[in-house]
C-alpha positions in Angstrom: -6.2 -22.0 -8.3 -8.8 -22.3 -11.3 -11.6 -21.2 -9.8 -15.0 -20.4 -11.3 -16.3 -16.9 -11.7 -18.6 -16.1 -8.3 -22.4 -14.9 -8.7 -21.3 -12.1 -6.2 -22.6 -8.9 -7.7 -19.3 -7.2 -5.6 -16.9 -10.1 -6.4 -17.6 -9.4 -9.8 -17.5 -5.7 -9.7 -13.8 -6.0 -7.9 -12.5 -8.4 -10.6 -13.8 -6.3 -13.6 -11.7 -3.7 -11.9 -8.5 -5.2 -10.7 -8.8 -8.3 -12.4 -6.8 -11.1 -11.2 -3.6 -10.7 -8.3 -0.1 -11.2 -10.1 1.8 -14.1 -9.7 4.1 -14.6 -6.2 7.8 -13.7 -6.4 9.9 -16.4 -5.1 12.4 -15.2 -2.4 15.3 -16.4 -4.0 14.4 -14.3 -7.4 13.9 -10.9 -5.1 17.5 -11.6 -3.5 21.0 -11.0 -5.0 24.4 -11.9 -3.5 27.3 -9.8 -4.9 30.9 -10.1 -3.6 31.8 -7.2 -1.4 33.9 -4.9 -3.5 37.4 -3.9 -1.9 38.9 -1.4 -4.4 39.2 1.7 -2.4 37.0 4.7 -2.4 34.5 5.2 -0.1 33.4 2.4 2.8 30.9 1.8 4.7 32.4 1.2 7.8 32.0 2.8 11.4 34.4 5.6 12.4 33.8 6.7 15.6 35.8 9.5 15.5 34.2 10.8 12.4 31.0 10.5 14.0 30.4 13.9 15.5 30.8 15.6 12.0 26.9 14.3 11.1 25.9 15.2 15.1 22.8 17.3 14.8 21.2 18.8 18.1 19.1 21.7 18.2 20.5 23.0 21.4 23.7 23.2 20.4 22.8 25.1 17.3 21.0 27.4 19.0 23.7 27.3 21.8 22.2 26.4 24.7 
């Protein structure tokens, strides 16, 4: 991508400004695999029972 500087009045203008884009990010560099840790504490799994302790409706606060 070794272009030459345009003539462009406005090209010119944009790359004294911002100068040139960054490089790309591969997509294997902005992943990360970690093993799942099992050691207790606090999960992230689905209780449905649990579920009506964060249930937010308006008309049942107001009690409608």
């Amino acid at each position: 991508m070794g272009k030459e500087p345009t003539t462009d009045p406005a090209a010119a203008a944009r790359y004294a400004r911002y100068g040139k884009l960054p490089e790309r990010i591969r997509f294997e560099d902005m992943t990360e695999e970690a093993e799942a840790d099992r050691s207790g504490g606090v999960t992230a799994s689905y209780n449905p029972e649990g579920t009506w302790n964060y249930y937010s409706c308006l008309a049942l606060d107001l009690g409608l």
